[in-house]
RODO-2510 file (C-alpha; in nm, 4 decimals, decimal comma):
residues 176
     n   res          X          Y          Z
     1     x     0,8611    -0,6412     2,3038
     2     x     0,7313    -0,2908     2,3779
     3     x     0,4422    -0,1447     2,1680
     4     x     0,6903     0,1386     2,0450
     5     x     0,9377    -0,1891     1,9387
     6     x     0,6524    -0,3557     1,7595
     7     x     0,5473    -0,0160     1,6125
     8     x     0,9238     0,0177     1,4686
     9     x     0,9678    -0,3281     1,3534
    10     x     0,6447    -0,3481     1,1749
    11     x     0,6775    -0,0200     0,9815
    12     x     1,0094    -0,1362     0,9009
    13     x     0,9371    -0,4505     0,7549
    14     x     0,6120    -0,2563     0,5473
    15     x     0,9005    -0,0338     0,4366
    16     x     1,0874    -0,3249     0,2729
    17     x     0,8207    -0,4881     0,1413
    18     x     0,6687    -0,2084    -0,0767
    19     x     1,0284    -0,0732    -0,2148
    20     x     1,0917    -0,4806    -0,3235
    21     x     0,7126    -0,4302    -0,4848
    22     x     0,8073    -0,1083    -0,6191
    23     x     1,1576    -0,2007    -0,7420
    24     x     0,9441    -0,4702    -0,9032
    25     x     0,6874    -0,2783    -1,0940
    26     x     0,9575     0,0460    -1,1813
    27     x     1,1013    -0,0806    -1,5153
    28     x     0,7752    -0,1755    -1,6924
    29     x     0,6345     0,1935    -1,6130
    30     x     0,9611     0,3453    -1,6687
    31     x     1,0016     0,1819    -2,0096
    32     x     0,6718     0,3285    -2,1368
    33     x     0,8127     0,6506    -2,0074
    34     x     1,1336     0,5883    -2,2324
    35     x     0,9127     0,4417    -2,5277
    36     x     0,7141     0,7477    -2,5509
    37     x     1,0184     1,0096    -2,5237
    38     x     1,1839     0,8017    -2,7934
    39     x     0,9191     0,7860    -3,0365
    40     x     0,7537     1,1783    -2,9556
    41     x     0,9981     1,3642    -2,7897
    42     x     0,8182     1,4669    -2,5195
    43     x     0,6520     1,2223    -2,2471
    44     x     0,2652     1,2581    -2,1851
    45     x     0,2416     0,9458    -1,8953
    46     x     0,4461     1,1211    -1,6682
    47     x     0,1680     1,1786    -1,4744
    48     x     0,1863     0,7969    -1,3890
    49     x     0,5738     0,8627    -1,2588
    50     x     0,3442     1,0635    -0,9838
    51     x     0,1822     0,7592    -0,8591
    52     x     0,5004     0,5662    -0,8269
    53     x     0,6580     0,8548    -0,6761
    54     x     0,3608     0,8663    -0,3844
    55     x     0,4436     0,4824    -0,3442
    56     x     0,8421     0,5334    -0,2724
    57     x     0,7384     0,7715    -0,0857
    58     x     0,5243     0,5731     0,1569
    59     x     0,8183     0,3659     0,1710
    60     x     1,0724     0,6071     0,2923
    61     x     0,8365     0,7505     0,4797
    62     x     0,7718     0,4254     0,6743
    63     x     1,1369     0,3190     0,7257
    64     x     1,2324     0,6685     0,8668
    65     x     0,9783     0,7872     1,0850
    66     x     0,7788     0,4177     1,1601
    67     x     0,6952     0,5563     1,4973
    68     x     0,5645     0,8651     1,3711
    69     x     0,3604     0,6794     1,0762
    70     x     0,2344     0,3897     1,3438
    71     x     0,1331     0,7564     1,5576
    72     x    -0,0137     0,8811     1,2734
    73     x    -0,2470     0,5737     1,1796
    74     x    -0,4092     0,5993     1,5245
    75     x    -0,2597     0,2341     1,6114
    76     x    -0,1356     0,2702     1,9375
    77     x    -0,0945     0,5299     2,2308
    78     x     0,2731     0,5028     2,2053
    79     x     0,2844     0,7662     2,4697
    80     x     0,1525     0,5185     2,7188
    81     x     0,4394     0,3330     2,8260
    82     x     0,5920     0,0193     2,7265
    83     x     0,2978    -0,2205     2,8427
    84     x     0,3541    -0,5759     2,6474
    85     x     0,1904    -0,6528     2,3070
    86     x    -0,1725    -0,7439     2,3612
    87     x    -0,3773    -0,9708     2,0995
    88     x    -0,6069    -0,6405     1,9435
    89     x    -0,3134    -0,3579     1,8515
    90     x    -0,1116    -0,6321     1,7351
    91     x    -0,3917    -0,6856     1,5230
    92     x    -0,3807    -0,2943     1,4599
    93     x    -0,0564    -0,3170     1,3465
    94     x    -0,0705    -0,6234     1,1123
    95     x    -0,3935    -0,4634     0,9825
    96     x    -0,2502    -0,1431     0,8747
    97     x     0,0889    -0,2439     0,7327
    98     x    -0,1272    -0,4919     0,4989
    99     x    -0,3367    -0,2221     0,3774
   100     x    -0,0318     0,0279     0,3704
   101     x     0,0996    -0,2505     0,1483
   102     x    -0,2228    -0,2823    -0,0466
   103     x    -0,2208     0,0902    -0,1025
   104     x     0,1581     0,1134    -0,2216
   105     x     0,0697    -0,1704    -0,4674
   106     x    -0,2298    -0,0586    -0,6070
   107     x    -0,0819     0,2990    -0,6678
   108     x     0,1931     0,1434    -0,8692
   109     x    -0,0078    -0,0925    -1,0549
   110     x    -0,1751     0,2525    -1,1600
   111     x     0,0959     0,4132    -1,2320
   112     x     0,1639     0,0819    -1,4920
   113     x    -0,1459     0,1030    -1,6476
   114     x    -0,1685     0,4907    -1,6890
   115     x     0,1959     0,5134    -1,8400
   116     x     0,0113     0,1954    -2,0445
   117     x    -0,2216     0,3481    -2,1673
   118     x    -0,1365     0,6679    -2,2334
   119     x     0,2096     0,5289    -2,4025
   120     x     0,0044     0,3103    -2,6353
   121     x    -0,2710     0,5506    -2,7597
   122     x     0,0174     0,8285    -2,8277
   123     x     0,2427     0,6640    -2,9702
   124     x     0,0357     0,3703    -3,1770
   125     x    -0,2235     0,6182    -3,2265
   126     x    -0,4179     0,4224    -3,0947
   127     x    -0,8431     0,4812    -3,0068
   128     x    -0,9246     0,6521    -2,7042
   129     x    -1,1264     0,3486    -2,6000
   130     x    -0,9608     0,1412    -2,3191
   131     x    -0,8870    -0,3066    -2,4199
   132     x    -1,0644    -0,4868    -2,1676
   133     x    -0,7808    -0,5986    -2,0195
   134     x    -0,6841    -0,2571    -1,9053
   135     x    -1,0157    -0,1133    -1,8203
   136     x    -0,9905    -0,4714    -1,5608
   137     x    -0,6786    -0,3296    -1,4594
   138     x    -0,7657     0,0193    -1,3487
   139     x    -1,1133    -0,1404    -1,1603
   140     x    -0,8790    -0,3925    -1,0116
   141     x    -0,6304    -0,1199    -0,8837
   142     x    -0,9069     0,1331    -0,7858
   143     x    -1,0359    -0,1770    -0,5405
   144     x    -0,7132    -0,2683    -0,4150
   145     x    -0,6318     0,1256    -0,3414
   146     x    -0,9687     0,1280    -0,1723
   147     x    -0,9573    -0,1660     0,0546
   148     x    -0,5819    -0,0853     0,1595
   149     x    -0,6941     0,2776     0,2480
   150     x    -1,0044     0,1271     0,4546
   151     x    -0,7152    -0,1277     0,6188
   152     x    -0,5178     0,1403     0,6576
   153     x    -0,6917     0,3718     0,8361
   154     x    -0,9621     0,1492     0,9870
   155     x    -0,7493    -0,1128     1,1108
   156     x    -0,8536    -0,0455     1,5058
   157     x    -1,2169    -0,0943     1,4575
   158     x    -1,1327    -0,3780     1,2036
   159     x    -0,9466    -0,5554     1,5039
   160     x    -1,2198    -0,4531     1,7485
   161     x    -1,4309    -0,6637     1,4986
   162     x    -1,2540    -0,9320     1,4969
   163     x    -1,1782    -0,9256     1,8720
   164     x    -1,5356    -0,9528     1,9481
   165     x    -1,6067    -1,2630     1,6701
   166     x    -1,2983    -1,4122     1,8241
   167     x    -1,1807    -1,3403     2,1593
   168     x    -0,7795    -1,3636     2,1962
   169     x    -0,8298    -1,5136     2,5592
   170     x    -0,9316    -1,8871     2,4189
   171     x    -1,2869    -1,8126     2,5806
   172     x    -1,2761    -2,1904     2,6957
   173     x    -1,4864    -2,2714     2,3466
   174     x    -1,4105    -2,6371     2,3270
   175     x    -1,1363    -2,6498     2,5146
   176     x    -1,0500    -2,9289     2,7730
***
């Protein structure tokens, strides 16, 4: 398989995986959304539709232009021919899907809590101060955007890293 194959493939499978995350997390937001038109008649978490928004459009983003997006990332030098997979941008590759992944999640699990939050302190009338469980929510979130964006974008000297702790050539370590 050519690097421009893997590039595809892997984008394309991302793609997948974050719209069956997405399609996952959509009703919970979107009924907040619904609760707050019904009960104010107006909606003040759309704001969190935003975040979801940004996450389907990773998605589509990924699954029509993978090339492009793998390009974009830095991963590989797609213009350099169609040289077989080696160990390291394979890495690259795995590497920056997961933290594309990471990043698609986290932005929808904000989008939840913001619509959350925003729904229940409208509508309930409830204090401006955060429960626990939410303000765990948002930190949670803010991490998981953070370490998918530090995948995402430093997935080649994450797999340089890891090539050096670990070389992909067996290194004889052990070996008979």
């Amino acid at each position: 398989m050519t690097q421009k194959q893997l590039a595809y493939a892997s984008m394309r499978i991302g793609a997948v995986v974050i719209l069956l995350v997405l399609l996952n997390k959509f009703p919970g937001t979107w009924g907040f959304v619904l609760m707050e038109l019904e009960q104010m008649g107006r909606v003040t978490s759309a704001a969190s539709l935003i975040f979801l928004a940004a996450s389907f459009l990773l998605a589509a983003a990924m699954w029509f232009f993978p090339v492009s997006m793998a390009r974009g990332f830095g991963i590989w030098n797609l213009e350099a021919g169609g040289e077989g997979p080696s160990g390291h941008w394979l890495t690259e590759a795995l590497l920056t899907v997961i933290g594309l992944y990471l990043a698609a999640l986290a932005l929808a699990d904000l989008a939840y809590y913001a619509a959350y939050h925003l729904s229940i302190r409208d509508v309930l009338g409830a204090p401006g101060r955060l429960p626990p469980d939410t303000v765990a929510g948002y930190a949670a979130s803010a991490v998981q955007l953070g370490l998918g964006l530090v995948l995402a974008v430093g997935a080649r000297h994450i797999a340089r890293l890891l090539g050096r702790l670990r070389p992909l050539d067996g290194g004889g370590g052990g070996q008979a």
